[in-house]
C-alpha positions, -999 to +999 in steps of 0.1 A: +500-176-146+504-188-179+494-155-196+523-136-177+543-167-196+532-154-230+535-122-225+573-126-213+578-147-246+561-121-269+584-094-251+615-120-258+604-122-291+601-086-299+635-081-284+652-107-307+634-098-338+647-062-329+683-070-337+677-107-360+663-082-394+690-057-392+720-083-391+701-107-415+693-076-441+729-064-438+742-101-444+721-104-474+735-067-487+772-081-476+770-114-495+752-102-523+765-065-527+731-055-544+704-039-518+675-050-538+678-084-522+668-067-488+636-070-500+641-106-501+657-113-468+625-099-455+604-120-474+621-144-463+615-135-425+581-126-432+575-162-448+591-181-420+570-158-390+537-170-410+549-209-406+557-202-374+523-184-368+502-212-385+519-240-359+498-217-330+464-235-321+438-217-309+430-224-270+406-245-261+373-230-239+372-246-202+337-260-190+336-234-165+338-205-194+312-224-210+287-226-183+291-186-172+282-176-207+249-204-206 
């Protein structure tokens, strides 16, 4: 069960990101009035999905994975 879990969030999260960039890029064009810092609202996102990413720890192996492959 706890794969169907992550996939649901991974599907939540492509969902969000799908509208999150567009509004955040447009704000950044709105406030700004230049498009070149686009480029840096998506650095921006980019940065903050790779923190994000490096707070993920790697899953553990059960005993009974390691026994089958002994």
């Amino acid at each position: 069960m706890p794969g169907a879990i992550g996939f649901g969030l991974y599907a939540l999260s492509g969902t969000v990101t799908a509208f999150l960039a567009p509004l955040i890029v447009g704000t950044f064009t709105d406030w700004f009035d230049r498009q070149r810092t686009d480029l840096a609202s998506l650095i921006i996102l980019m940065v903050i999905g790779l923190a994000l990413l490096m707070r993920v720890r790697e899953a553990e192996p059960s005993n009974k994975n390691q026994k089958a492959r002994h």
